[in-house]
One Martini backbone bead per residue (centre of mass of N, CA, C, O) as a GRO file, in nm:
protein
  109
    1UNK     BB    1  -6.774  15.642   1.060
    2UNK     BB    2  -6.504  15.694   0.973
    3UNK     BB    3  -6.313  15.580   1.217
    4UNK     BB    4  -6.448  15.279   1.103
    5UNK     BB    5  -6.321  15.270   0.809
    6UNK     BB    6  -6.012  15.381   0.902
    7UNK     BB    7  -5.997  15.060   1.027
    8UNK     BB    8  -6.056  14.862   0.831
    9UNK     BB    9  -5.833  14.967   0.625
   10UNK     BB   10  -5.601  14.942   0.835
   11UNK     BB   11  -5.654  14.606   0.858
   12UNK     BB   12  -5.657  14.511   0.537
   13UNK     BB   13  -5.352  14.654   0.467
   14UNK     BB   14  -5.220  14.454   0.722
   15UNK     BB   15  -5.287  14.201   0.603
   16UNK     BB   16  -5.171  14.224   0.326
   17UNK     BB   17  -4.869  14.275   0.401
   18UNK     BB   18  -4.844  14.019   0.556
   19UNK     BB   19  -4.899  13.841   0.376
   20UNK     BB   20  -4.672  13.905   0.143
   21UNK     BB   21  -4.439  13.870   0.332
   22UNK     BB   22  -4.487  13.582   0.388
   23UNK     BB   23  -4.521  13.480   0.097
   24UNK     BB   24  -4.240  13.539  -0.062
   25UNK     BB   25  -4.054  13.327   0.023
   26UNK     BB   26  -4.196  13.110  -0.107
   27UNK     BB   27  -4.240  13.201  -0.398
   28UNK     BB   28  -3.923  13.360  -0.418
   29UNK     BB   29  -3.709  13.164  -0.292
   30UNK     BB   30  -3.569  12.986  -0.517
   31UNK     BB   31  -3.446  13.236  -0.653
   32UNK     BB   32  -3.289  13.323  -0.352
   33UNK     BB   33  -3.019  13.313  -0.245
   34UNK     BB   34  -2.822  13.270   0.080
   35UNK     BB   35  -2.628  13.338   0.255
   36UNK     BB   36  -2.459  13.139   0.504
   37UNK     BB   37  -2.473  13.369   0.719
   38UNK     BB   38  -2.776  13.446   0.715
   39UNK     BB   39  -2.867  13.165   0.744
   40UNK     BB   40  -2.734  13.108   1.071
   41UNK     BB   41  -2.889  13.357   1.157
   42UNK     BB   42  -3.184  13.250   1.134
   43UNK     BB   43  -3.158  13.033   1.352
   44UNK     BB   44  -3.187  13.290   1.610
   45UNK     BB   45  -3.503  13.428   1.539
   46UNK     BB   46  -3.662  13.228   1.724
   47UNK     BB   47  -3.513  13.294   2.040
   48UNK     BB   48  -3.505  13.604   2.016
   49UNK     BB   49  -3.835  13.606   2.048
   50UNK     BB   50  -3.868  13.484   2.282
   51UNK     BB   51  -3.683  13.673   2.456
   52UNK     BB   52  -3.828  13.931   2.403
   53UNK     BB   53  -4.136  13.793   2.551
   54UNK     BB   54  -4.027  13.685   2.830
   55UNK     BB   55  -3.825  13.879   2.982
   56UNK     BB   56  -4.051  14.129   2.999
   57UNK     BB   57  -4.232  13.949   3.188
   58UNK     BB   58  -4.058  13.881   3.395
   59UNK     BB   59  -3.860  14.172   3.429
   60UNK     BB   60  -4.011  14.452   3.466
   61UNK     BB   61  -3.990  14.813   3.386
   62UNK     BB   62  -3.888  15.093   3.542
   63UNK     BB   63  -3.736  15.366   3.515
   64UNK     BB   64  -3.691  15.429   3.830
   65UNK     BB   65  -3.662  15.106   3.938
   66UNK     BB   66  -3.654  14.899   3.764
   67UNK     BB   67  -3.635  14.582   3.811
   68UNK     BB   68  -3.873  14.374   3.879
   69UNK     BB   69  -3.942  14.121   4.153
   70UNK     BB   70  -4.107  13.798   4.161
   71UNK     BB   71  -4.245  13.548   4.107
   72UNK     BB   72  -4.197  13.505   3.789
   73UNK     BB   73  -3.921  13.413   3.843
   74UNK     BB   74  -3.933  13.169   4.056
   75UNK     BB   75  -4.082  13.000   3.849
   76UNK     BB   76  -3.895  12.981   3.617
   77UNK     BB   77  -3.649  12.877   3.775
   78UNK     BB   78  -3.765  12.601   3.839
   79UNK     BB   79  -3.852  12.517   3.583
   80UNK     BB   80  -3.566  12.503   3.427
   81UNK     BB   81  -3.471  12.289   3.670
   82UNK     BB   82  -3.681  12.059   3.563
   83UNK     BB   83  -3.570  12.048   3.287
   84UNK     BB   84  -3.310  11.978   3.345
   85UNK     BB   85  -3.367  11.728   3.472
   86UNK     BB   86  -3.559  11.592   3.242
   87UNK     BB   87  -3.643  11.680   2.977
   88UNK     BB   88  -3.933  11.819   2.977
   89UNK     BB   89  -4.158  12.041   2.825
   90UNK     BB   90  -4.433  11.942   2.995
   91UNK     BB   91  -4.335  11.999   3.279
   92UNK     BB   92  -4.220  12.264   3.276
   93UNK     BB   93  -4.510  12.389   3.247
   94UNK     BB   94  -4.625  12.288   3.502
   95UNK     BB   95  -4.450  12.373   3.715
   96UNK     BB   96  -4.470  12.685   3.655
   97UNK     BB   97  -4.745  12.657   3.751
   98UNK     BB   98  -4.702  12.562   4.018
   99UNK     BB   99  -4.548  12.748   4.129
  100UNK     BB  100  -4.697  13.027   4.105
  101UNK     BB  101  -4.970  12.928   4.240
  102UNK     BB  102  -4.857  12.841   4.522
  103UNK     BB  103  -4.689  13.107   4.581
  104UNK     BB  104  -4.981  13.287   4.570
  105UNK     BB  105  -5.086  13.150   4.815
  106UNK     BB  106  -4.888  13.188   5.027
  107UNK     BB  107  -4.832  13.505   4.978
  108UNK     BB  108  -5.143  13.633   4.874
  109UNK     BB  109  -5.159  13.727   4.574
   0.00000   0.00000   0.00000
């Protein structure tokens, strides 16, 4: 019981903490105001999240083996070659799934 007591406060006190640092920029933004050069670096830190869970999904690591390629590396890059060629996002999703499940379909995986 004590386990599940210390999980429980664990995570009410990380929910809080959660809320509190997302809530602090609306509450008290307008009081502080950012550099220029830090306002136009935040404008990369949704692509660099981005980047942070793609990348390693795409090409995970082994530390002895080095970066693993698989089919998800071929189908990332078909998707990619559908959106520059049609410029749709909606396409982009499509492809990179049909061209996966193919793939796993074709090579038996």
């Amino acid at each position: 019981m004590e386990n599940s007591a210390y999980l429980y406060t664990a995570i009410v006190l990380l929910a809080i903490c959660t809320a509190i640092c997302r809530a602090g920029y609306f509450v008290f933004g307008h009081y502080i105001t950012l550099p220029d050069g830090l306002r136009s670096a935040l404008r990369y830190a949704p692509l660099a999240a981005l980047t942070g869970i793609v990348i390693p999904e795409l090409l995970p690591w082994h530390p002895i083996d080095g970066p693993q390629v698989d089919l998800r590396l071929l189908a990332a890059a078909i998707a990619v070659g559908v959106f520059l060629w049609t410029r749709n996002g909606f396409l982009l999703i499509i492809s990179g799934m049909a061209a996966l499940w193919i793939s796993r379909w074709l090579f038996g995986l």
